[in-house]
MARBA-3410 file (N, C-alpha, C, O; in Angstrom, 1 decimal):
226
0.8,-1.2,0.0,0.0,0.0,0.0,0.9,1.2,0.0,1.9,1.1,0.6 ~ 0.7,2.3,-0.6,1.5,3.4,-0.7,0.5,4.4,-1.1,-0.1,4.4,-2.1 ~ 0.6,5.5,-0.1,-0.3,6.6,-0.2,0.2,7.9,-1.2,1.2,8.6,-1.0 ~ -0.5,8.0,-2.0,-0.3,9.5,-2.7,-0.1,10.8,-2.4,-0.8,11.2,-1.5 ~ 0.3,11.4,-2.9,0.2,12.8,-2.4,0.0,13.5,-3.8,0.4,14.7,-3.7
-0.6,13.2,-5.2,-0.8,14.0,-6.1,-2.4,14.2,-6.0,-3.0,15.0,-6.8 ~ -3.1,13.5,-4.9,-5.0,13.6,-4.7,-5.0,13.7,-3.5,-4.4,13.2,-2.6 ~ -5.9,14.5,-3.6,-6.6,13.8,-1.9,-7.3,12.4,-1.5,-7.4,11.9,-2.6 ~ -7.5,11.8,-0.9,-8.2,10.5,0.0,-7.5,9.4,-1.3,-8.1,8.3,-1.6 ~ -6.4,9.7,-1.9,-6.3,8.5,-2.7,-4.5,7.6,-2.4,-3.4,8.1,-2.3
-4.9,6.3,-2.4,-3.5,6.0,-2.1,-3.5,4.3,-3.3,-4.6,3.8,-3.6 ~ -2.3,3.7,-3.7,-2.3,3.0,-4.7,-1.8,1.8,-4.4,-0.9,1.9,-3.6 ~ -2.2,0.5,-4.6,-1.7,-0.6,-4.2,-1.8,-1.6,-5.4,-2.9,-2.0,-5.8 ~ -0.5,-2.1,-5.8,0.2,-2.8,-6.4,-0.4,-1.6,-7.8,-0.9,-2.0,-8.9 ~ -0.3,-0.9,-7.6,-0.5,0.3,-8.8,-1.9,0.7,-9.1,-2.1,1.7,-9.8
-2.7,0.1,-8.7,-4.1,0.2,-8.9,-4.7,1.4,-7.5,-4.7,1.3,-6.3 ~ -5.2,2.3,-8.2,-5.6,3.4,-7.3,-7.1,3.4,-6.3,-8.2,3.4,-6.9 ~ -7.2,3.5,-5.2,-7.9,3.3,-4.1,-8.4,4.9,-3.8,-7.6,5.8,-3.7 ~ -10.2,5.3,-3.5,-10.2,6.0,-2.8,-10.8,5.5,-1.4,-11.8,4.8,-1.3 ~ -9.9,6.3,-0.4,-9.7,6.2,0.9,-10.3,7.3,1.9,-9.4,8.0,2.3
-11.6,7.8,2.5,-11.7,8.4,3.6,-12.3,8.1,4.6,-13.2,7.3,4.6 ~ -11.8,9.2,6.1,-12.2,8.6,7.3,-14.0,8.9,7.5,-14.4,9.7,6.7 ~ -14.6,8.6,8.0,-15.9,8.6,8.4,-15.9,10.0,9.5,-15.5,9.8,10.7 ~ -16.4,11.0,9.2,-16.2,11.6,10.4,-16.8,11.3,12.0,-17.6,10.4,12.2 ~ -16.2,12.0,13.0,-16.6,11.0,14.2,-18.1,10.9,14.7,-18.7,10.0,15.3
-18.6,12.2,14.2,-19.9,12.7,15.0,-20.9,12.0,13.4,-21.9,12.6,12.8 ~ -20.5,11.1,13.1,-21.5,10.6,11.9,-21.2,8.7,11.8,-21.8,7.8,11.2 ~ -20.1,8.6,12.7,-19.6,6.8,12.8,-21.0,6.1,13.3,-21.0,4.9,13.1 ~ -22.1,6.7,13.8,-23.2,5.7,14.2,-23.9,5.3,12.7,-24.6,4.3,12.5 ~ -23.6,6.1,11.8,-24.6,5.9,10.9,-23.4,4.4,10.2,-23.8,3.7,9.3
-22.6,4.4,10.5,-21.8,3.5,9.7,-21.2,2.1,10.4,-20.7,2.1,11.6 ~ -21.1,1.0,9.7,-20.3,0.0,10.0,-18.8,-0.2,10.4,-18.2,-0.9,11.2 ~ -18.3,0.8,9.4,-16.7,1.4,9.9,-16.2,2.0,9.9,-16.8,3.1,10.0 ~ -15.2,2.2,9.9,-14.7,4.0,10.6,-14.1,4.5,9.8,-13.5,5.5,10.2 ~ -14.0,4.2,8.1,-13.4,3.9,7.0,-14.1,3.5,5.7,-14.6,2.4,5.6
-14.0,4.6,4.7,-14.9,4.4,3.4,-13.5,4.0,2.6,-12.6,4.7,2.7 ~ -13.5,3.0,1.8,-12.4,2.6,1.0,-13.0,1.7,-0.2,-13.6,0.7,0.1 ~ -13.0,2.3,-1.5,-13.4,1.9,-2.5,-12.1,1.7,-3.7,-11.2,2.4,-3.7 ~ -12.3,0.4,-4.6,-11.1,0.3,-5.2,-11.6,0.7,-6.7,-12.4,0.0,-7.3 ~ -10.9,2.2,-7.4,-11.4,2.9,-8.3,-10.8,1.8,-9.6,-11.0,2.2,-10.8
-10.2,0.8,-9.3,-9.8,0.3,-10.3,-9.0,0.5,-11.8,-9.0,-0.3,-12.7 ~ -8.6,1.3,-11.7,-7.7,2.3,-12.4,-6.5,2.0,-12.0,-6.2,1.4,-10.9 ~ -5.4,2.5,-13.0,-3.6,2.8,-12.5,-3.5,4.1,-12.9,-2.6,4.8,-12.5 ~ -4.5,4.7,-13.7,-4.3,6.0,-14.0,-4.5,6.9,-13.1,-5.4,6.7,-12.3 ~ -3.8,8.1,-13.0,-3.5,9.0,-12.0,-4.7,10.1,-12.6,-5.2,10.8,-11.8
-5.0,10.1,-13.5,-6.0,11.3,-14.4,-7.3,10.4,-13.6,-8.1,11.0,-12.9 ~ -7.4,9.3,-13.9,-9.1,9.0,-14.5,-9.5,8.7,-12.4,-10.6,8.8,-11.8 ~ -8.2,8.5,-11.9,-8.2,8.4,-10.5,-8.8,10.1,-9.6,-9.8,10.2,-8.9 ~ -8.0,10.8,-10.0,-8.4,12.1,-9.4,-10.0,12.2,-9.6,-10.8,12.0,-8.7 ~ -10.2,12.6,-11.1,-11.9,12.6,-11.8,-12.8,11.6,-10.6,-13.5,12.1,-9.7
-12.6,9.8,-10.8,-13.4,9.3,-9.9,-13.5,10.1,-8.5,-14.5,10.7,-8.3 ~ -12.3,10.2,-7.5,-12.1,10.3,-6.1,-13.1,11.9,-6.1,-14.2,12.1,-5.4 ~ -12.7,12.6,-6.7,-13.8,14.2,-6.8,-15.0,14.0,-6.5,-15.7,14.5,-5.6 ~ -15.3,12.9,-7.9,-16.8,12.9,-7.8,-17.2,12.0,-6.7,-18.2,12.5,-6.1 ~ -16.8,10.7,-6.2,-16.8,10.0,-4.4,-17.0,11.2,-3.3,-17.9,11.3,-2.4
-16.1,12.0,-3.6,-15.4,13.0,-1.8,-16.7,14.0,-1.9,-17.2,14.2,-0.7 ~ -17.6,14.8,-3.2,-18.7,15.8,-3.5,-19.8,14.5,-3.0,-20.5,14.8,-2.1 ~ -19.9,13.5,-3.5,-21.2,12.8,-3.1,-21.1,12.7,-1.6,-22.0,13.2,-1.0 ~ -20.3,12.3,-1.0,-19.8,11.9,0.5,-20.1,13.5,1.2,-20.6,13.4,2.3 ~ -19.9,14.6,0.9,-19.7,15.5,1.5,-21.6,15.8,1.4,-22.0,16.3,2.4
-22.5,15.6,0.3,-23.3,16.4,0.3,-24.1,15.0,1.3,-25.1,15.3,2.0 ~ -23.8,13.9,1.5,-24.9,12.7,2.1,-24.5,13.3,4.0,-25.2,13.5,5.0 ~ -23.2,13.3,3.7,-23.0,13.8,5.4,-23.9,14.9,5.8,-24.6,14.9,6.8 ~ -23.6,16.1,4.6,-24.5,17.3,5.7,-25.9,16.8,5.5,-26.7,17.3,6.2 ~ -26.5,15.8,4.5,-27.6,15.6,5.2,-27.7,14.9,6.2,-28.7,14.8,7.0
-26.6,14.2,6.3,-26.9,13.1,7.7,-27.3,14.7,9.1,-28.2,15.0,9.8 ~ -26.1,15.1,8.8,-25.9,16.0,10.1,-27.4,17.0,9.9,-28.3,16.8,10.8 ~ -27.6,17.5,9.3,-29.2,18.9,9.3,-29.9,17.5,9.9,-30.5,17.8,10.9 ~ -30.1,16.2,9.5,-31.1,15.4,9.8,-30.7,15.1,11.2,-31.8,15.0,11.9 ~ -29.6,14.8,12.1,-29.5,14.5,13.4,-29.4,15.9,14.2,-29.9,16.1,15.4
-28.8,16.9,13.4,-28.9,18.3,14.5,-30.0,19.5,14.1,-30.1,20.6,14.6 ~ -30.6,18.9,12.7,-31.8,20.0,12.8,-31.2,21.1,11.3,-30.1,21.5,11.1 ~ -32.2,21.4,10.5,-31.8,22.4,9.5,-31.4,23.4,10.2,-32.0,23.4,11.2 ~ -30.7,24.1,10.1,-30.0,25.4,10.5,-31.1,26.6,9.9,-31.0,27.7,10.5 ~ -31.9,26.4,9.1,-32.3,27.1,8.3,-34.5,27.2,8.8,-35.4,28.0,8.5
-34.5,25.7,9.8,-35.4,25.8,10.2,-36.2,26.9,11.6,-37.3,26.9,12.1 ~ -35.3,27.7,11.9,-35.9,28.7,13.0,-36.6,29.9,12.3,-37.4,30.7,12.9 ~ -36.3,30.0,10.5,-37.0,30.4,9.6,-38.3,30.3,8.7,-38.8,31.0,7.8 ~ -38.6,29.0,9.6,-40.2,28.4,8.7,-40.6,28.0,10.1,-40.0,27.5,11.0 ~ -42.3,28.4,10.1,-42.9,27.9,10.7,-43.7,26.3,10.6,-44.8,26.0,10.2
-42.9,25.6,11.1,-43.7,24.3,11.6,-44.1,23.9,9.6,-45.2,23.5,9.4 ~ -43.3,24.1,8.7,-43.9,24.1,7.2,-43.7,22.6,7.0,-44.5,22.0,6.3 ~ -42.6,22.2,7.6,-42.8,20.6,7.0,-43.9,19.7,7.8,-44.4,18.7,7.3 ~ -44.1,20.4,9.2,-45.0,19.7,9.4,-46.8,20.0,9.4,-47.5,19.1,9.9 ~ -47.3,21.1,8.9,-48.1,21.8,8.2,-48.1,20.4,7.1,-48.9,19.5,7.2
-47.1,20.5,6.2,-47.2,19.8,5.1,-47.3,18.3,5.6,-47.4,17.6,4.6 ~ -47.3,17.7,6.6,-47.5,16.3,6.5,-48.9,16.2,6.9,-49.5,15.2,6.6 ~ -49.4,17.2,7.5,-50.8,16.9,8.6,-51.4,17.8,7.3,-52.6,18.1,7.5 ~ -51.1,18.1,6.3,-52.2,18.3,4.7,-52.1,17.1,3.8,-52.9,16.9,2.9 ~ -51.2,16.4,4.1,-51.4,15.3,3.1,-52.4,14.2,3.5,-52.8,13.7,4.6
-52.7,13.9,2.3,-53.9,12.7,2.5,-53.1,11.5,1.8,-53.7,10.5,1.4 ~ -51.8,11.6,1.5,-51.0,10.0,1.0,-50.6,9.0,1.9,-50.3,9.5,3.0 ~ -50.6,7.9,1.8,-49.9,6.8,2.5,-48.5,7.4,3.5,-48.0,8.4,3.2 ~ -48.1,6.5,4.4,-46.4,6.9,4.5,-46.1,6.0,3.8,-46.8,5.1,3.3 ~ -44.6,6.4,3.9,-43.9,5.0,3.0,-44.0,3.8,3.6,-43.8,2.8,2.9
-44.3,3.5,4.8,-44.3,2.0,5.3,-45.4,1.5,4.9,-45.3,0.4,4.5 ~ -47.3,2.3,5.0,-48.3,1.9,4.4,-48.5,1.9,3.1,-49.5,1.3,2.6 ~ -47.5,2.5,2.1,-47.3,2.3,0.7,-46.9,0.9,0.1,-47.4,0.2,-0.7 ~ -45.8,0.9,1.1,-45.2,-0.8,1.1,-46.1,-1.7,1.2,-46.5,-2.5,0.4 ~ -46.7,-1.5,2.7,-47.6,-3.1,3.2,-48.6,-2.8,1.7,-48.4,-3.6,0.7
-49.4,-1.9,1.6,-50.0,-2.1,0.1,-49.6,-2.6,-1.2,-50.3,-3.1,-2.1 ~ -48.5,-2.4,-1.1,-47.8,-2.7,-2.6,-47.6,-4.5,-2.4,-48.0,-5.3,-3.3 ~ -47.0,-4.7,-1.3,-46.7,-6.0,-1.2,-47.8,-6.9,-0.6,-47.7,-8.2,-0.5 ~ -49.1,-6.2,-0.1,-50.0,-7.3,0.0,-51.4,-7.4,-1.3,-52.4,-8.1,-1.2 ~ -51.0,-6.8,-2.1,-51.4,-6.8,-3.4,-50.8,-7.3,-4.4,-51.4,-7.6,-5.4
-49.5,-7.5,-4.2,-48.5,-8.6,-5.3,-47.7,-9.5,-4.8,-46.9,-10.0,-5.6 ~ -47.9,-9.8,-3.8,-46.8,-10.7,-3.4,-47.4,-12.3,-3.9,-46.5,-13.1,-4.2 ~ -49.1,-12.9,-3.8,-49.2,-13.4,-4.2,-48.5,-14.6,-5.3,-48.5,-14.3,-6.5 ~ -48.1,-15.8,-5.0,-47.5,-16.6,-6.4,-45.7,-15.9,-6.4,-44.8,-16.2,-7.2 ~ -45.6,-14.8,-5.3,-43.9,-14.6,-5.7,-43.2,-15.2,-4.4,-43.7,-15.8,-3.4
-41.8,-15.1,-4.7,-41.4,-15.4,-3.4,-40.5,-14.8,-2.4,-40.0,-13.6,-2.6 ~ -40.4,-15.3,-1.5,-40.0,-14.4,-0.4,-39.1,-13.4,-0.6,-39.5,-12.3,-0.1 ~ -38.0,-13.4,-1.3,-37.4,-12.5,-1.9,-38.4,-10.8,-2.4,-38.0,-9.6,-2.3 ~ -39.3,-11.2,-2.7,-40.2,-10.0,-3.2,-40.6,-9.0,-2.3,-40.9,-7.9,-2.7 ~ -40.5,-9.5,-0.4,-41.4,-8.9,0.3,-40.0,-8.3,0.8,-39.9,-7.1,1.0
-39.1,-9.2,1.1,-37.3,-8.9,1.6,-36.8,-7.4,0.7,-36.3,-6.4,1.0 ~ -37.3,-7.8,-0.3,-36.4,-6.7,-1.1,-37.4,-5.4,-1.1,-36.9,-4.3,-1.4 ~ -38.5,-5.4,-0.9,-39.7,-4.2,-0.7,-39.0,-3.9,1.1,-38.0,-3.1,1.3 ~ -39.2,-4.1,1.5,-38.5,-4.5,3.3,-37.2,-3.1,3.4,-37.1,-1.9,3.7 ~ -36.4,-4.0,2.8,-35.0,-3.6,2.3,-35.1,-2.4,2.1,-34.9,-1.5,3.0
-35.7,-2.1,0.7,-35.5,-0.6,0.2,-36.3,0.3,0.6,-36.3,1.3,0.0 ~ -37.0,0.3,1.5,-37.9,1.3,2.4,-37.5,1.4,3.5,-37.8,2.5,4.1 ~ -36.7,0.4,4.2,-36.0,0.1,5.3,-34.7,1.5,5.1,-34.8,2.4,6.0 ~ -33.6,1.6,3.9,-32.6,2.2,3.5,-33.2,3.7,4.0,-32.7,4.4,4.9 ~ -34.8,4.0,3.1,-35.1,5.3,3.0,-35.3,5.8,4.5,-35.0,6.9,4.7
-35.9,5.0,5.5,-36.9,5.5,6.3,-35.3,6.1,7.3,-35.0,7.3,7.6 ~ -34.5,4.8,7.6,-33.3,5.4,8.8,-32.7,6.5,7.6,-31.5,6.4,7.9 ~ -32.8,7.1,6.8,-31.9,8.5,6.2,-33.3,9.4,6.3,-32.9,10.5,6.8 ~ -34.7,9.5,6.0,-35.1,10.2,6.0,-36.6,10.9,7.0,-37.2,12.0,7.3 ~ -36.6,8.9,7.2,-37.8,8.9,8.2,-39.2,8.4,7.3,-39.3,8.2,6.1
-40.1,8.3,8.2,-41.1,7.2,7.3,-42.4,8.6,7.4,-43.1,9.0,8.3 ~ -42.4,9.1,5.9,-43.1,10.1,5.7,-44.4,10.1,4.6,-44.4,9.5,3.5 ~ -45.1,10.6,4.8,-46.6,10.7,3.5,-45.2,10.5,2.6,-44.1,10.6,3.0 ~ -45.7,10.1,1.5,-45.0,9.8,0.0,-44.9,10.8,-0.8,-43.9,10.9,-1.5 ~ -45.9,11.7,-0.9,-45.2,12.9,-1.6,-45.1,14.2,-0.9,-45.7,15.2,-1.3
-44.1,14.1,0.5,-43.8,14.9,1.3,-42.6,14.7,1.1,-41.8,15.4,1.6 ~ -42.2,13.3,0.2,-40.3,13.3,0.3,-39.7,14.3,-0.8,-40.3,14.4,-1.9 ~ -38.8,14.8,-0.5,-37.9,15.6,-1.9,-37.4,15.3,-2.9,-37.7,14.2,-3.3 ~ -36.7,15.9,-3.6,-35.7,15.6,-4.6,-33.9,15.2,-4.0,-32.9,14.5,-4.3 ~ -34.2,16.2,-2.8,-32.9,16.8,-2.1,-32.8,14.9,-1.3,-31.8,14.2,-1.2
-33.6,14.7,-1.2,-33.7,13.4,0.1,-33.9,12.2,-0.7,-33.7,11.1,-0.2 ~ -34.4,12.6,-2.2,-34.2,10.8,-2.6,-32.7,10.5,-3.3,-32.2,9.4,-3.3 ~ -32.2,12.0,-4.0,-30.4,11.9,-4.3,-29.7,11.9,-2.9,-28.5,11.7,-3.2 ~ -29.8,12.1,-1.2,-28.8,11.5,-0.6,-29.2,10.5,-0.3,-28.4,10.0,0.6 ~ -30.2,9.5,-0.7,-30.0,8.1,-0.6,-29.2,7.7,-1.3,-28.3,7.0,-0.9
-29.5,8.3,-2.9,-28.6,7.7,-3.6,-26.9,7.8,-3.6,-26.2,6.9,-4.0 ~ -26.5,9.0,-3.0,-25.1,9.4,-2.4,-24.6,8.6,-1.5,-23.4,8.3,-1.3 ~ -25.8,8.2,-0.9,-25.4,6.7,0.7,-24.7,6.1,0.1,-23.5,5.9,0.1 ~ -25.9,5.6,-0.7,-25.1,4.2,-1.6,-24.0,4.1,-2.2,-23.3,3.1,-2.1 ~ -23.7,5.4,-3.3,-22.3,5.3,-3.6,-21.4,5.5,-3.0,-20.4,5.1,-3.5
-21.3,6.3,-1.6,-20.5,6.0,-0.5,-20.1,5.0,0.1,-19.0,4.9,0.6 ~ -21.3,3.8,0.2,-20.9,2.6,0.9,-20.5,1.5,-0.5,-20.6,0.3,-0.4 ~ -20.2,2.2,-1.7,-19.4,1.3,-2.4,-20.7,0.2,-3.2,-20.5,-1.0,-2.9 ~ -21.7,0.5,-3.9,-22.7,-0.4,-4.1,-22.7,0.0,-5.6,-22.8,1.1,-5.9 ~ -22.5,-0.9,-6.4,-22.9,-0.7,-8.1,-23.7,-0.2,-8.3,-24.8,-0.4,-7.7
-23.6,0.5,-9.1,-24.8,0.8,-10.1,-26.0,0.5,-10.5,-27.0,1.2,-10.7 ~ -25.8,-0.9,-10.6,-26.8,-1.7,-10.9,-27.6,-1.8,-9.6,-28.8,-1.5,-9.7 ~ -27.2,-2.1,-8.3,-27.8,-2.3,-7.1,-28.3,-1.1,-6.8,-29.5,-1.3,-6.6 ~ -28.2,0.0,-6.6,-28.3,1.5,-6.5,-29.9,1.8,-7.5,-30.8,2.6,-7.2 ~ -29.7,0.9,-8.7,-31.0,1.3,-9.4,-32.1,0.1,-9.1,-33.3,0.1,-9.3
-31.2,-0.8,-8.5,-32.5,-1.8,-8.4,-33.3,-1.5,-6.8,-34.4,-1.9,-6.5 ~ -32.7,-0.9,-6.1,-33.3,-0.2,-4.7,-34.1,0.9,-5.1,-35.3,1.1,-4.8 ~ -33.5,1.9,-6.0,-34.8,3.2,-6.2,-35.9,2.7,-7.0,-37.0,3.2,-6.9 ~ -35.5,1.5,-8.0,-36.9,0.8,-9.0,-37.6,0.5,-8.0,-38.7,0.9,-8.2 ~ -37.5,0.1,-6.8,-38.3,-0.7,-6.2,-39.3,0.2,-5.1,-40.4,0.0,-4.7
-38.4,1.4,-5.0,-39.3,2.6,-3.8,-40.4,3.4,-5.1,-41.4,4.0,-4.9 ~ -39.9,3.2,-6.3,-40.3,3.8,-7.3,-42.1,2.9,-7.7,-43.2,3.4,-8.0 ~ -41.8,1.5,-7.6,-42.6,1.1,-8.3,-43.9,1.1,-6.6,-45.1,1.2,-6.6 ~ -42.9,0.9,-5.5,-44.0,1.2,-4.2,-45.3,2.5,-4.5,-46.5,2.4,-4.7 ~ -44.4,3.6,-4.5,-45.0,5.0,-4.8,-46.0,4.6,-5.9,-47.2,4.4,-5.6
-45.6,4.5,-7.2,-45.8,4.6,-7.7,-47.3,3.8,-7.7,-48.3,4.5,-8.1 ~ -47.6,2.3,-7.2,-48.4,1.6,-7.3,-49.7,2.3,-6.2,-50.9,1.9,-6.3 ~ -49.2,3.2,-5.3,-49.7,3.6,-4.3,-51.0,4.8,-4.8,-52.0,5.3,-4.3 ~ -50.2,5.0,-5.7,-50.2,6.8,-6.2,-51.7,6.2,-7.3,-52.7,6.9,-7.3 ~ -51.7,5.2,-8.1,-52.6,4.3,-8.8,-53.8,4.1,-7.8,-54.9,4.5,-7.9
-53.2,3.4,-7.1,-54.8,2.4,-6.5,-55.3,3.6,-5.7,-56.5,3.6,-5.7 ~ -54.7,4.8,-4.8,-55.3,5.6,-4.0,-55.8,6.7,-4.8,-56.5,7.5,-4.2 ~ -55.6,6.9,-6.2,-56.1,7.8,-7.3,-55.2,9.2,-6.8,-55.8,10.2,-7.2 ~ -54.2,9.3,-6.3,-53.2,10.3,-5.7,-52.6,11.3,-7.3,-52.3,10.9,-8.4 ~ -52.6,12.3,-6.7,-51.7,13.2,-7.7,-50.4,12.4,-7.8,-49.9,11.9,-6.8
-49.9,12.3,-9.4,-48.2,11.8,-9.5,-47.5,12.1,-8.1,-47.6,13.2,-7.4 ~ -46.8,11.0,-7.8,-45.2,11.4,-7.2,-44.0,11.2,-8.2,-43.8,10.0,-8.6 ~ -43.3,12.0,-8.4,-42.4,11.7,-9.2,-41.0,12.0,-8.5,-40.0,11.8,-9.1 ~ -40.8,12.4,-7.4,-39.7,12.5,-6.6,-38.9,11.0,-6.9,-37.9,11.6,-7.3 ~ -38.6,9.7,-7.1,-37.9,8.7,-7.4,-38.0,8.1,-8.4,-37.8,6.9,-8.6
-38.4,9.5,-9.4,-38.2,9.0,-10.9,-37.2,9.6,-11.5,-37.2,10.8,-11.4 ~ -36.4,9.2,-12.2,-35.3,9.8,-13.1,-34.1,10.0,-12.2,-33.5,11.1,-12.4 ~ -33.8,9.4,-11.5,-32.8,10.0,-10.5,-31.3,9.5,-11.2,-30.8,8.4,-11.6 ~ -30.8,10.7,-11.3,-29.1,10.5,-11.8,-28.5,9.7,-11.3,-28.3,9.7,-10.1 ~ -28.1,9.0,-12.0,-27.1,8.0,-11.1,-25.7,8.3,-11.4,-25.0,7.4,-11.1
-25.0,9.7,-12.1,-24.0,9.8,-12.4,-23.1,9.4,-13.8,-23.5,8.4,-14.4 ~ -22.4,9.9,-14.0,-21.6,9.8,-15.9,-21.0,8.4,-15.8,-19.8,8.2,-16.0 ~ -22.2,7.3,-15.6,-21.5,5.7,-16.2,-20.6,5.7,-15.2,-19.7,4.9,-15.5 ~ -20.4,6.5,-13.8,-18.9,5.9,-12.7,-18.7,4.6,-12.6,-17.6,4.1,-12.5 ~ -20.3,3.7,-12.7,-19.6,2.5,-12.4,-19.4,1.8,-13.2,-18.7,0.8,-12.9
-19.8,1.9,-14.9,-19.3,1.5,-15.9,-17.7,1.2,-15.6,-17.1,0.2,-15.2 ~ -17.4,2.5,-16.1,-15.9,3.2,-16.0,-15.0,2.4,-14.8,-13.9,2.0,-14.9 ~ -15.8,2.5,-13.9,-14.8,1.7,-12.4,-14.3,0.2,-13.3,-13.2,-0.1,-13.7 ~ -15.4,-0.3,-13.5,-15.6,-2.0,-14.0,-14.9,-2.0,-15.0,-14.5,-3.2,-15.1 ~ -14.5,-1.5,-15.7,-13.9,-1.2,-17.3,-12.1,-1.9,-17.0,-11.1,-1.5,-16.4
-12.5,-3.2,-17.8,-11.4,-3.5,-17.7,-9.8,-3.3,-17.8,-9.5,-3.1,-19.0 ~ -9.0,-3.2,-17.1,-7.6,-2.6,-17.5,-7.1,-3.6,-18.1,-7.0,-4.8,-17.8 ~ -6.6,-2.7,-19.6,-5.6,-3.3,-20.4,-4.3,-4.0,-19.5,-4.0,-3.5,-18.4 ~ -3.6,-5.4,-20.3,-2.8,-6.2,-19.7,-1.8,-5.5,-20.0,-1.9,-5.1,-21.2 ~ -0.5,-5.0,-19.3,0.4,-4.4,-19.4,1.5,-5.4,-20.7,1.9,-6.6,-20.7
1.7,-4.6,-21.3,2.8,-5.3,-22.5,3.5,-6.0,-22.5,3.7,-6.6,-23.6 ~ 4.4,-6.3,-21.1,5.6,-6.9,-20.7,4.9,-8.4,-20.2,5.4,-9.6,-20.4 ~ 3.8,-8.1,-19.7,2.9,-9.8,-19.9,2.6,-10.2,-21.0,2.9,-11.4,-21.4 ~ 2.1,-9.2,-21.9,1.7,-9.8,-22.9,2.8,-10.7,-23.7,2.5,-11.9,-24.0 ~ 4.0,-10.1,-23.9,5.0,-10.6,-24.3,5.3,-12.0,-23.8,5.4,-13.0,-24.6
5.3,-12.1,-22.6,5.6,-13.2,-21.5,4.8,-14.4,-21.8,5.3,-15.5,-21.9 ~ 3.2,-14.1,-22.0,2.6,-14.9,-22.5,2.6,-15.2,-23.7,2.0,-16.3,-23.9 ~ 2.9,-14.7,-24.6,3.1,-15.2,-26.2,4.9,-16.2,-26.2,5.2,-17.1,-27.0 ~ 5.7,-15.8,-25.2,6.7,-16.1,-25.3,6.5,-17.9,-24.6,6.9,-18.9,-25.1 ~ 5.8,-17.9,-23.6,5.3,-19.4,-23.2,4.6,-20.0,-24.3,4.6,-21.3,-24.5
4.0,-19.2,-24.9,3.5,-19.9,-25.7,4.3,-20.6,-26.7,4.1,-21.8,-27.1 ~ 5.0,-19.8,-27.2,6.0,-20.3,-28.2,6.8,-21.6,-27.9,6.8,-22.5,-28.7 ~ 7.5,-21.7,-26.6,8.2,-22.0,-25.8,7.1,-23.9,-25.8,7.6,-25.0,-26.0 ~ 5.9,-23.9,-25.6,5.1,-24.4,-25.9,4.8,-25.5,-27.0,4.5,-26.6,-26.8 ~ 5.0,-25.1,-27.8,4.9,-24.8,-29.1,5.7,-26.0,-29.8,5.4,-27.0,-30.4
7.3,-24.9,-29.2,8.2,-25.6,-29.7,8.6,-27.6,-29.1,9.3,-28.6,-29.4 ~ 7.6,-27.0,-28.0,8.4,-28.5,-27.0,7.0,-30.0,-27.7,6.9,-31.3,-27.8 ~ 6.4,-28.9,-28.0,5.5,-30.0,-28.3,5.7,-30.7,-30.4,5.1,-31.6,-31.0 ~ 6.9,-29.5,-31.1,7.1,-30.2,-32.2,7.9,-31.2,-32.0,7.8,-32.3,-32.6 ~ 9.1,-30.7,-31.0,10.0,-31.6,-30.7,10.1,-31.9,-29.6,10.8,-31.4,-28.7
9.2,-33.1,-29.5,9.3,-33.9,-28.4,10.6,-34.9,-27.5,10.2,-35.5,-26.5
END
């Protein structure tokens, strides 16, 4: 392991570039360890920085919501009682009676996996944001879920199959109760292909390739002349 000094939070091992930061302390409850370390998969020093930027801005905007959400909007001694005005006007489900509806309307003929993974992904939303009417959640609150996730190192693919699933909740909720659209967990950015790009194979360095055509030969030869 050998730490860099041309990035921040990035250090390289056996050449392959790592981002690395600490968890701050007044935020370690929300986490398993004391230490976010993701392997950017890269040797490049360019495409390394670019990843680690865009990790350190998502990490930085999921924290301050962690923190406004454990110590209070800073901004709320300015609004009266408005978010909660706004929950005691809504006539929507919360997200937990969105769920039990969603899943005791389809679960039928599926299997346990179906009710686990509805469970799961409402489970993620409620400890970040709390279990609220359904279209009382933001835009601001359904991208730091998504920020969680790429903080704690989750593909792409998993990242979208958790919002499909809060998506298709709402969504089914928003149907059967005849509710105005929610569109707050639709279209959510998931970012420029990062995890493509992570996954993207690294070319075999030359000096192997050689090595292996040279066994091969070597090969080759032992098997004309036996």
């Amino acid at each position: 392991m050998r730490w860099t000094k041309e990035a921040p939070y990035l250090y390289r091992k056996r050449g392959v570039f790592y981002f690395s930061r600490r968890i701050p302390v007044d935020l370690e409850q929300h986490y398993s360890r004391s230490r976010i370390i993701i392997s950017l998969r890269t040797k490049s020093l360019k495409a390394a920085r670019a990843r680690s930027a865009s990790l350190a801005g998502n990490l930085d905007q999921t924290w301050l919501t962690l923190r406004w959400r454990d110590n209070g909007d800073p901004f709320d001694r300015f609004i009266v009682d408005q978010a909660d005005e706004s929950e005691s006007r809504s006539s929507a489900p919360t997200m937990t009676e969105a769920r039990d509806l969603y899943v005791q309307a389809k679960q039928n003929g599926r299997s346990i996996t179906f009710r686990q993974a509805a469970n799961r992904s409402v489970g993620h939303l409620i400890r970040l944001c709390g279990d609220k009417p359904i279209d009382i959640y933001t835009r601001v609150e359904a991208n730091a879920l998504r920020d969680k996730f790429v903080a704690q190192g989750l593909s792409k693919a998993s990242v979208k199959r958790t919002l499909n699933v809060i998506r298709a909740i709402v969504n089914f909720a928003v149907r059967e109760l005849g509710l105005d659209d929610v569109t707050t967990f639709s279209g959510i950015y998931l970012g420029d292909n990062i995890d493509n790009a992570i996954n993207k194979r690294i070319p075999v360095p030359t000096d192997e390739l050689r090595f292996i055509q040279s066994q091969c030969r070597n090969l080759n030869a032992a098997e004309a002349h036996p």
